[in-house]
VOBA-1610 file (N, C-alpha, C; in pm, whole numbers, padded with zeros to 5 digits, always signed):
BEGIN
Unk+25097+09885+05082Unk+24956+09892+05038Unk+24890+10013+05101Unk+24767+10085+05021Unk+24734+10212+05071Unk+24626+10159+05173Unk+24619+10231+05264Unk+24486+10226+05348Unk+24490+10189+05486Unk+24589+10193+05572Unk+24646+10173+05681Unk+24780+10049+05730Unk+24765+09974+05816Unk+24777+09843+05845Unk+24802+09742+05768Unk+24904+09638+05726Unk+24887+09533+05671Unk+24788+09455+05697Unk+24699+09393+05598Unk+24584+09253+05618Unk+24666+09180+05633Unk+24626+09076+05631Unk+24673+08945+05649Unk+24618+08849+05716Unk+24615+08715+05649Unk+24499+08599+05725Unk+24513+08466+05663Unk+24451+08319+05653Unk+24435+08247+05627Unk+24351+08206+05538Unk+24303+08133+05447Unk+24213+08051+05361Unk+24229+07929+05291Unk+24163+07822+05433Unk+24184+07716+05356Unk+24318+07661+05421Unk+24401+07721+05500Unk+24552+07738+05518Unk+24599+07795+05449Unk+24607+07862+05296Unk+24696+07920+05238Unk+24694+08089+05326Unk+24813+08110+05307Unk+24837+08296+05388Unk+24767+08383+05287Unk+24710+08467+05294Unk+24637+08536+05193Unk+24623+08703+05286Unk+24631+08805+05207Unk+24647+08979+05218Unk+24767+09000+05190Unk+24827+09115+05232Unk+24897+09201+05132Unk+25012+09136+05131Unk+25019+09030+05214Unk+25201+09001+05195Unk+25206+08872+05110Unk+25109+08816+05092Unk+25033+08701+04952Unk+24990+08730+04830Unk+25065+08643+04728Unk+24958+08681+04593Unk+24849+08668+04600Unk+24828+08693+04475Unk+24648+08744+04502Unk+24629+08627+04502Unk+24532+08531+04560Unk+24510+08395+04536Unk+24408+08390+04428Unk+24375+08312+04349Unk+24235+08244+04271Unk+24171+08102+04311Unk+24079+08173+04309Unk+23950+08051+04364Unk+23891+08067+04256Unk+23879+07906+04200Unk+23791+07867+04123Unk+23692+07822+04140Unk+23609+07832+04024Unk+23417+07786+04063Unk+23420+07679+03988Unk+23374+07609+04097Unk+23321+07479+04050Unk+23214+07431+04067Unk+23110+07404+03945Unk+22956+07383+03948Unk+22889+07249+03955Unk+22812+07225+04042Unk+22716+07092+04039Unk+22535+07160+04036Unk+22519+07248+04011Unk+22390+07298+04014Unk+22370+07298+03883Unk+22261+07253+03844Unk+22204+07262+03693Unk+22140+07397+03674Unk+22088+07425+03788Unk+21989+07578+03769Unk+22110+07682+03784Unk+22261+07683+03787Unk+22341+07847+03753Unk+22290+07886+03668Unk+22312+08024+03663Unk+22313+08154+03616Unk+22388+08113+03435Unk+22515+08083+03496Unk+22623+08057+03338Unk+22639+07879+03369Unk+22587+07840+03282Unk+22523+07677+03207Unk+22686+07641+03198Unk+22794+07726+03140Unk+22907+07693+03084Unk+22971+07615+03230Unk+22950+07658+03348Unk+23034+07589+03491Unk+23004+07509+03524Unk+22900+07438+03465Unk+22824+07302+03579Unk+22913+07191+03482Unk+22925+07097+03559Unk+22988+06981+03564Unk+22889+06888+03530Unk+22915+06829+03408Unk+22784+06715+03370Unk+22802+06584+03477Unk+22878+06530+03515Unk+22860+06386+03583Unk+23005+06426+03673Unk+23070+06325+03764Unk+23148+06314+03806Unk+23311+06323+03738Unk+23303+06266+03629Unk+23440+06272+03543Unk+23464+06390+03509Unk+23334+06450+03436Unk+23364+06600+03408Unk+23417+06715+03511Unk+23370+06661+03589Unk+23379+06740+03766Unk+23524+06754+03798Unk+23572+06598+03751Unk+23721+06574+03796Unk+23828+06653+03674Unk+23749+06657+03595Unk+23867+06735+03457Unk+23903+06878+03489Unk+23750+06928+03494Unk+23764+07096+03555Unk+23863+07140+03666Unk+23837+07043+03775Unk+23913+07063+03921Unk+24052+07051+03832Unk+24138+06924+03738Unk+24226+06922+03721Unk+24284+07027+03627Unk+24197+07039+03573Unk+24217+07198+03430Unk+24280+07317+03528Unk+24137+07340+03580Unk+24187+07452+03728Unk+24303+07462+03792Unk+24388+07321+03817Unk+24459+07314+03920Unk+24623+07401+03812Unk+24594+07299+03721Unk+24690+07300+03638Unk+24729+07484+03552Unk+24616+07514+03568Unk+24583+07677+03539Unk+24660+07789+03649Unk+24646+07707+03751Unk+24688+07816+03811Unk+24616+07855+03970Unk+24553+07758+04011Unk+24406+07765+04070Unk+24455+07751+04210Unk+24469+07836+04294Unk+24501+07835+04473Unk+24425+07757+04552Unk+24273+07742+04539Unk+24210+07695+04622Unk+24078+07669+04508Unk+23964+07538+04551Unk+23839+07579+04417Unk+23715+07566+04534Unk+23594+07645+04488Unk+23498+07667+04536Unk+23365+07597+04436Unk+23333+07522+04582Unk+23216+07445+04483Unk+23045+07419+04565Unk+22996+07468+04462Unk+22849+07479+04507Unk+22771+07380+04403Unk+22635+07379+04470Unk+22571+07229+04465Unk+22425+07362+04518Unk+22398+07463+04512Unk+22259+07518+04434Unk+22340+07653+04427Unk+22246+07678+04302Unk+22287+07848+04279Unk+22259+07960+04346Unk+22318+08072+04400Unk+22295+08163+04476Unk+22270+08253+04411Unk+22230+08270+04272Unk+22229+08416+04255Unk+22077+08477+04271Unk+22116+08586+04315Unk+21962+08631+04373Unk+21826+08700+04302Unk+21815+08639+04135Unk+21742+08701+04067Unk+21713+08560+04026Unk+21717+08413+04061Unk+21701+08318+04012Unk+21622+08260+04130Unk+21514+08195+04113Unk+21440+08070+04214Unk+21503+07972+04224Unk+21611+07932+04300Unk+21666+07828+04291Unk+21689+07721+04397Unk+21588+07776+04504Unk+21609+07666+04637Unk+21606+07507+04616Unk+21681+07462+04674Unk+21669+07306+04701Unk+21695+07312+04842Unk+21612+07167+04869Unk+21605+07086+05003Unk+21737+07064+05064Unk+21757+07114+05149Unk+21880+07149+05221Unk+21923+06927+05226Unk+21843+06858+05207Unk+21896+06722+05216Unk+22033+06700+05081Unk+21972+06772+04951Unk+21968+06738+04838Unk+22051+06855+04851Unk+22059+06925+04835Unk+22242+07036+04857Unk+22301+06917+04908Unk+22300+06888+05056Unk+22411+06822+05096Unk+22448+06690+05029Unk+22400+06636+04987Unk+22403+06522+04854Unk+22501+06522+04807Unk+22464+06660+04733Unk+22484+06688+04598Unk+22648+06696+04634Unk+22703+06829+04752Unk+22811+06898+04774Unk+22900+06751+04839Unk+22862+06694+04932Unk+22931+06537+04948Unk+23019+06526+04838Unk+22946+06453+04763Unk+22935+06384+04590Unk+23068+06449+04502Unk+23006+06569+04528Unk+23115+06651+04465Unk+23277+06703+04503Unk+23213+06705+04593Unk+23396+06769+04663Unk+23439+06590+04656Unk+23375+06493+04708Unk+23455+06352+04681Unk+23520+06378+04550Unk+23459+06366+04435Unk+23555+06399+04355Unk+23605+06470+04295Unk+23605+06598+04333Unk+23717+06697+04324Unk+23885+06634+04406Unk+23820+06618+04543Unk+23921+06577+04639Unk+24001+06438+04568Unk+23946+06393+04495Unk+24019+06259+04447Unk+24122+06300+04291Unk+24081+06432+04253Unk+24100+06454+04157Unk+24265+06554+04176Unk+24231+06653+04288Unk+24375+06733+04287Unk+24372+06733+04459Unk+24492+06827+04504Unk+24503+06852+04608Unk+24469+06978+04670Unk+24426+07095+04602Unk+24432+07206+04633Unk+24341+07205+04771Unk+24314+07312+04824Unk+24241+07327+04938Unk+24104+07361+04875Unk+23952+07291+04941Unk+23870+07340+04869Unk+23745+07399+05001Unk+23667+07471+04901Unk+23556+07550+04958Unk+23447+07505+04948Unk+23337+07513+05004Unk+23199+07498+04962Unk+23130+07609+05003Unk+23066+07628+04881Unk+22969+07687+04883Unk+22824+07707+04915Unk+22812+07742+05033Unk+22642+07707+05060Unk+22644+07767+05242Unk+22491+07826+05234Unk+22477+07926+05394Unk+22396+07817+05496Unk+22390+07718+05454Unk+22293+07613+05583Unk+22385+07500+05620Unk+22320+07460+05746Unk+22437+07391+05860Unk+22452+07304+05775Unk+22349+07185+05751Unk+22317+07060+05711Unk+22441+07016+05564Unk+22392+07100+05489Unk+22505+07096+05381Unk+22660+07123+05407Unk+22701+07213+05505Unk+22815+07279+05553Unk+22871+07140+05626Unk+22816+07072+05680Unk+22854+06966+05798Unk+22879+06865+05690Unk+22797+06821+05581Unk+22863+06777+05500Unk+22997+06747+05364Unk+22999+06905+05342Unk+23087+06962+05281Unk+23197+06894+05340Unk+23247+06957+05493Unk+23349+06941+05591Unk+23399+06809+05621Unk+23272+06742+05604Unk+23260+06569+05631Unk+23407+06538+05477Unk+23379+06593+05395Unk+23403+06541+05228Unk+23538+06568+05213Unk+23568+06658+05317Unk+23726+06735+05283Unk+23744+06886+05281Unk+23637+06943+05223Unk+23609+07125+05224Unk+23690+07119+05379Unk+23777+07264+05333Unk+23871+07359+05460Unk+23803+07488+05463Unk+23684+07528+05373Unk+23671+07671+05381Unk+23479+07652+05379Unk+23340+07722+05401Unk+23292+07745+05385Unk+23243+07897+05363Unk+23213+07891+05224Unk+23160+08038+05155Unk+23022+08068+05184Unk+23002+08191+05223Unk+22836+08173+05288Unk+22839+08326+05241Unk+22717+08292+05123Unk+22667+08410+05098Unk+22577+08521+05167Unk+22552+08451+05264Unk+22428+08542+05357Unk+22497+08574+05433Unk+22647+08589+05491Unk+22726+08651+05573Unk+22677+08623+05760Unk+22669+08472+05768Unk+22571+08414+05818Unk+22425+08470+05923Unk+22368+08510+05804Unk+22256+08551+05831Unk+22142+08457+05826Unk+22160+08324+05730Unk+22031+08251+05718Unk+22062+08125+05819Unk+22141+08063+05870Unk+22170+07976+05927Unk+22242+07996+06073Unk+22170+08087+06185Unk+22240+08070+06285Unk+22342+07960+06362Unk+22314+07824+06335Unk+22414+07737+06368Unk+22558+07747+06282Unk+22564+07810+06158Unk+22677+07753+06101Unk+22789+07817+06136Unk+22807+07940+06219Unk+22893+07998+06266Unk+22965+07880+06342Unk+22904+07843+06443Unk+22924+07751+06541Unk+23006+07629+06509Unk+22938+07571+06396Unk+22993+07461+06334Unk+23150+07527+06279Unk+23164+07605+06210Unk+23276+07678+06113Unk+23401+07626+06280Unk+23341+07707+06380Unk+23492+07725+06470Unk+23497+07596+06571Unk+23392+07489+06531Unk+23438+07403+06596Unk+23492+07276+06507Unk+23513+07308+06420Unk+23572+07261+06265Unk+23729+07321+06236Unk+23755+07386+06310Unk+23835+07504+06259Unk+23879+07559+06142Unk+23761+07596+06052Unk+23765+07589+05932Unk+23753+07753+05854Unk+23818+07708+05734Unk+23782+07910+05706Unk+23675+07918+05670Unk+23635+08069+05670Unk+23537+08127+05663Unk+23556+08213+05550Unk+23415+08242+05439Unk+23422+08382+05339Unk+23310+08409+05391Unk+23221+08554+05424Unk+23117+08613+05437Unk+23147+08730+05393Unk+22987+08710+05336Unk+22955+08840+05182Unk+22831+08908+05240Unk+22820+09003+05216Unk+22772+09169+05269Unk+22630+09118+05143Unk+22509+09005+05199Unk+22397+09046+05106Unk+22272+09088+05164Unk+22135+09149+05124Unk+22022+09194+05174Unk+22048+09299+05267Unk+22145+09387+05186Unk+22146+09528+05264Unk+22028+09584+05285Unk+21966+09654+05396Unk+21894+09741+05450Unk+21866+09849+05359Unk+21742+09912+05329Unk+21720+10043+05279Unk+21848+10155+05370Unk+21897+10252+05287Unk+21941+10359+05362Unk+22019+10474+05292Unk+22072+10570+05315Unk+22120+10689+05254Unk+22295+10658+05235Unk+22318+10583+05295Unk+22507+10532+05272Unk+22531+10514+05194Unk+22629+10532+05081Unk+22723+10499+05017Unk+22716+10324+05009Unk+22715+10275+04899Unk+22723+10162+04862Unk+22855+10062+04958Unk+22926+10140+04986Unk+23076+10024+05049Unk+23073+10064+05198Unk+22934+10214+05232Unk+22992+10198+05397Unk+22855+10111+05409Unk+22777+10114+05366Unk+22638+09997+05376Unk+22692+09844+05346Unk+22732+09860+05285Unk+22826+09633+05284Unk+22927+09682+05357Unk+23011+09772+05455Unk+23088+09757+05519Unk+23008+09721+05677Unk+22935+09748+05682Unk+22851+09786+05810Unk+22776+09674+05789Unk+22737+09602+05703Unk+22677+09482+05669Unk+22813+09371+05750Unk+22898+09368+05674Unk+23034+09282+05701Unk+23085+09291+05859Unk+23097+09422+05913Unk+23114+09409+06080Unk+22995+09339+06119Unk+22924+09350+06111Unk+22778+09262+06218Unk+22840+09129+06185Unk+22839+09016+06093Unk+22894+08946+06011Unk+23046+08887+06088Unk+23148+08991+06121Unk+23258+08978+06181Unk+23210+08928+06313Unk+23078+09037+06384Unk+23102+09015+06525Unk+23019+08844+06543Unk+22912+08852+06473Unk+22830+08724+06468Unk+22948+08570+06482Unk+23058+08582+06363Unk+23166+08449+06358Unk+23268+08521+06492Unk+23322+08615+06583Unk+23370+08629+06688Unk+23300+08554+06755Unk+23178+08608+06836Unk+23123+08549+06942Unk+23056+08385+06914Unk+23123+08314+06842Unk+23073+08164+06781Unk+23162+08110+06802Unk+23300+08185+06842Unk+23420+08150+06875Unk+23524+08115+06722Unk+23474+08191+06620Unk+23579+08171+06476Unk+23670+08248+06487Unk+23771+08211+06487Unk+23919+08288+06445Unk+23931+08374+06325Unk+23884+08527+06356Unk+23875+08627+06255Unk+24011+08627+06118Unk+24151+08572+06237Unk+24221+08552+06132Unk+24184+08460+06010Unk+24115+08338+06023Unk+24053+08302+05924Unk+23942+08292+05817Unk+23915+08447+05847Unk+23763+08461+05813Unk+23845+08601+05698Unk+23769+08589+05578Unk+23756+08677+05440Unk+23652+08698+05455Unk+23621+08876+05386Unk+23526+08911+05361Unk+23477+08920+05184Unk+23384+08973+05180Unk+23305+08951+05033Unk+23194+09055+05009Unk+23253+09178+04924Unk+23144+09272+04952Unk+23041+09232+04857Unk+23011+09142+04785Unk+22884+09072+04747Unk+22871+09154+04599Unk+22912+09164+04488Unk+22915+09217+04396Unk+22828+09121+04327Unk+22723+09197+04269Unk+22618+09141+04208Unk+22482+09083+04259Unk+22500+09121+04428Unk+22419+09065+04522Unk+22325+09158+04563Unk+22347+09305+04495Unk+22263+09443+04546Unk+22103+09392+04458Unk+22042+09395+04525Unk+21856+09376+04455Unk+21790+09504+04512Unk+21844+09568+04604Unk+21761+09681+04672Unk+21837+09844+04676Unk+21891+09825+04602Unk+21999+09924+04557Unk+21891+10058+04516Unk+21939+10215+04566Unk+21824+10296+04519Unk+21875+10355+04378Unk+22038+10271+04349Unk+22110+10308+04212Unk+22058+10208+04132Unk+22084+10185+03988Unk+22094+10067+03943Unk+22217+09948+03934Unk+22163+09820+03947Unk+22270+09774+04000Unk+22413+09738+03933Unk+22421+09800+03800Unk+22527+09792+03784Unk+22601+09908+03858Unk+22512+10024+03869Unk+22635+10141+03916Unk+22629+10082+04036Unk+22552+09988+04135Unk+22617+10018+04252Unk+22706+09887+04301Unk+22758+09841+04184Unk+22891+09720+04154Unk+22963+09784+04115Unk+22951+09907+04046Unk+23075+09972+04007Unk+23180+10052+04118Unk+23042+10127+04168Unk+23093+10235+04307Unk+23156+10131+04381Unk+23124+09970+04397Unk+23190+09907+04501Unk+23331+09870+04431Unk+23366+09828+04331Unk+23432+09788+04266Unk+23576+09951+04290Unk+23507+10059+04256Unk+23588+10202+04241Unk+23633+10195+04397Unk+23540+10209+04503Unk+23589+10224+04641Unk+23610+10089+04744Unk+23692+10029+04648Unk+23693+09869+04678Unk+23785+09888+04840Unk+23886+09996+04801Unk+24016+10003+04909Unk+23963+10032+05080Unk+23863+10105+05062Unk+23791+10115+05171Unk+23771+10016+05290Unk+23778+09842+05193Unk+23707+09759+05319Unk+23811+09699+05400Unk+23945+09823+05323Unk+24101+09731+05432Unk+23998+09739+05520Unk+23988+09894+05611Unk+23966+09891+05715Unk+23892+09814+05845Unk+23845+09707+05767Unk+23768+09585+05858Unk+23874+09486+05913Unk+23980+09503+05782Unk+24113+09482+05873Unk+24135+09312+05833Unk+24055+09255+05770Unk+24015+09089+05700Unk+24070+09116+05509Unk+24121+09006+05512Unk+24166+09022+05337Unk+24023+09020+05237Unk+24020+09087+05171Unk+23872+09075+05089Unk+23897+08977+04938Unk+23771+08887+04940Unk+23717+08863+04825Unk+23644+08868+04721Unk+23686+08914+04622Unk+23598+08970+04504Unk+23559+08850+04408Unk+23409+08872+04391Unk+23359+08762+04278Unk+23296+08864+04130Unk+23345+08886+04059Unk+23298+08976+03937Unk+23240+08847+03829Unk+23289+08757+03823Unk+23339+08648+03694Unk+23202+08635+03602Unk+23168+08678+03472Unk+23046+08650+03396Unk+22971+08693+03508Unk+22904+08800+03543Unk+22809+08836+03631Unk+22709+08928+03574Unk+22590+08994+03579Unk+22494+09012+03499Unk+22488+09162+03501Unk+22541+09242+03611Unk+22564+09378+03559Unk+22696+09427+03416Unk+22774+09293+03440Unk+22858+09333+03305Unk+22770+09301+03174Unk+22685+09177+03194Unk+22618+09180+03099Unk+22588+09280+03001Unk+22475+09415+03114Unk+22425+09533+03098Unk+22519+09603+03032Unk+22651+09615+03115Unk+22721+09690+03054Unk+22779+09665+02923Unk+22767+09561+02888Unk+22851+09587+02749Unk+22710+09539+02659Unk+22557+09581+02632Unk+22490+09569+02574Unk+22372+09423+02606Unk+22402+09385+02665Unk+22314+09343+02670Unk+22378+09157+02654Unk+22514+09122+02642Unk+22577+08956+02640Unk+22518+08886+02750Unk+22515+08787+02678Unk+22461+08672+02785Unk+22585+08582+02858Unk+22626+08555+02982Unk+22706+08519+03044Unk+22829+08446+02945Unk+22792+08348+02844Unk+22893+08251+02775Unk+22994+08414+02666Unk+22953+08512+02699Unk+23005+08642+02584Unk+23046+08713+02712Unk+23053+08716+02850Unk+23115+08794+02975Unk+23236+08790+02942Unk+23331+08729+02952Unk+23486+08694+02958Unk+23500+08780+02945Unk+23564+08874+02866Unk+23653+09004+02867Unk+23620+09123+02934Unk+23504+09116+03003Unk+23455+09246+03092Unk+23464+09175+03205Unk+23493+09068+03270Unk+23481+08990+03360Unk+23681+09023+03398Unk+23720+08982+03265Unk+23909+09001+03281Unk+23929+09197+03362Unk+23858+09266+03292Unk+23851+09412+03289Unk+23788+09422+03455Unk+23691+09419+03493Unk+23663+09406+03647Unk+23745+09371+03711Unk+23804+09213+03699Unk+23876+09139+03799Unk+24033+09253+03820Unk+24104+09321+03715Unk+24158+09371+03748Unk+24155+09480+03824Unk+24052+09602+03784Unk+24019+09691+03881Unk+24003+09617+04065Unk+23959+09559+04022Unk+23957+09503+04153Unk+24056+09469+04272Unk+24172+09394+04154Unk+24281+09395+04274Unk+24340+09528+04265Unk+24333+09560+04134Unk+24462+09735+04118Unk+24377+09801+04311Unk+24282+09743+04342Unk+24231+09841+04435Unk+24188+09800+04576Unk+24265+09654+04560Unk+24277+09612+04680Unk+24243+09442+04708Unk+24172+09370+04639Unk+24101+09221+04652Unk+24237+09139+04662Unk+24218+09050+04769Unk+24331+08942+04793Unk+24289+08811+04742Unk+24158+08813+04727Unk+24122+08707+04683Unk+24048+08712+04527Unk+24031+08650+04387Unk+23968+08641+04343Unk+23879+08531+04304Unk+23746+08529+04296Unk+23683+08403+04235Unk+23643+08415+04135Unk+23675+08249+04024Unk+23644+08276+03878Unk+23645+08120+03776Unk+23547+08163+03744Unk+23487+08054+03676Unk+23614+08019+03536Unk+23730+08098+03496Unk+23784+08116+03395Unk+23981+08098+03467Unk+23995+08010+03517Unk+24122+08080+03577Unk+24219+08088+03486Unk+24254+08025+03395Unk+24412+08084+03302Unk+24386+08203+03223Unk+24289+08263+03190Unk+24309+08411+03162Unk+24299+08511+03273Unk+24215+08462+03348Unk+24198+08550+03488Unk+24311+08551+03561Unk+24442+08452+03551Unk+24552+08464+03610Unk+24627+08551+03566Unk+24652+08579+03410Unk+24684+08630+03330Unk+24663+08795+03379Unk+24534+08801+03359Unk+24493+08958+03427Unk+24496+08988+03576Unk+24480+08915+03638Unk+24565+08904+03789Unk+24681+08977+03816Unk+24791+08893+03729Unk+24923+08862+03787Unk+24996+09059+03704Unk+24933+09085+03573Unk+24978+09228+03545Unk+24894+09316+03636Unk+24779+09323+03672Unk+24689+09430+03819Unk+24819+09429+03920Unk+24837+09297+03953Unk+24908+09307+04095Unk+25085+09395+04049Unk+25131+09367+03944Unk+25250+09452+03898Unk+25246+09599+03960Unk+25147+09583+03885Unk+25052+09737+03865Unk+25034+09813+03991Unk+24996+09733+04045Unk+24959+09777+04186Unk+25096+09800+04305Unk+25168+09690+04300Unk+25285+09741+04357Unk+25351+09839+04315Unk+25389+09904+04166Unk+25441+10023+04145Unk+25387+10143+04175Unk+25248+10118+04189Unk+25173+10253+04243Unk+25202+10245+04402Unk+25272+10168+04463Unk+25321+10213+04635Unk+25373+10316+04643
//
């Protein structure tokens, strides 16, 4: 692999960087307020079909959130009512397959519950920036970690050394909490730029083009492209349920350029475009 050093690390327990396939993490929805209506899970049974669809697809590990994070949407809930919700849910996911699962969500309260339910991984979009305890909780759980590079700082950097420099603070914050870096993925937050002095599709693209860059943090990276709203833009103006094929087209650039991890609301075509990137990518050694 280009860019120094072998990665290599944990998620969930599965081995994941360069000497692992690319893994897929699937999304799995209990929030009524997402972004794409198509992921949420109407009741519990439905919940359990998806997890099993997923598994059966192809699906390494599934990631499941219980409020939406995307950052152009009002979507807070009462950190009681996340944890509810994420309980509820991973119960039956967990009853449904075996894979290793994630939750999604940056506050203790919900995280402690997640963990309670079965979750091995917590995904924290604020790269724990909004919840000083949850570091804490993560390594006395011994549980994995994803942290994503969001609410970058105004500044003159380059889109990937600004979420790289975002992601070390991030690294040192889960070190000194006592988390085992080997188990910690990073997430340069694609689709998470709001303060961008580009627009934000170009500055998902530039991250997406100089993806190879974030070996150097030396953590396997995770990329989330899947139906996301700068592809929207880009191909005219589709509304998330019409993403799929610019979503397949991203996800590959992505690993051709380095992502060990992908997340995706779609996994048997996204495996599909996965599994030829990674071909791809080994012949270019």
């Amino acid at each position: 692999m280009r860019g120094g050093p072998a990665v290599a690390g944990t998620l969930g327990g599965l081995p994941v960087g360069d000497g692992a396939p690319v893994r897929l993490m699937g999304v799995l929805n209990v929030s009524p307020e997402s972004f794409y209506r198509g992921s949420v899970a109407a009741d519990a049974d439905d919940l359990s079909r998806r997890a099993e669809r997923m598994a059966a697809e192809g699906a390494d590990l599934l990631d499941v959130g219980a409020m939406s994070t995307a950052p152009y949407l009002q979507t807070a809930l009462a950190a009681t009512e996340e944890a509810d919700r994420l309980a509820s849910a991973l119960a039956a996911v967990r009853r449904a397959v075996a894979l290793p699962l994630s939750a999604d969500t940056q506050r203790l309260g919900p995280a402690r519950a997640a963990l309670d339910a079965g979750a091995s991984v917590i995904n924290d979009v604020s790269g724990l920036r909004d919840d000083p305890g949850l570091a804490g909780l993560v390594a006395e759980r011994g549980a994995g970690l994803v942290v994503m590079a969001r609410d970058l700082p105004p500044g003159r950097r380059p889109p990937l050394g600004r979420v790289a420099a975002r992601l070390r603070w991030s690294l040192r914050r889960a070190e000194r909490a006592g988390v085992a870096l080997e188990r910690v993925t990073v997430d340069p937050g694609i689709g998470f730029s709001t303060r961008a002095e580009v627009t934000a599709a170009a500055w998902n693209l530039l991250l997406l083009r100089d993806l190879a860059r974030l070996r150097r943090l030396g953590r396997p990276i995770l990329v989330g492209v899947s139906r996301k709203r700068f592809l929207g833009s880009l191909l005219g103006g589709l509304p998330p349920e019409e993403r799929l094929t610019g979503s397949l087209a991203a996800t590959a650039v992505a690993v051709f350029n380095g992502a060990h991890v992908v997340r995706t609301h779609d996994v048997g075509p996204t495996r599909e475009a996965v599994r030829v990137a990674e071909a791809i990518r080994r012949a270019a050694r």
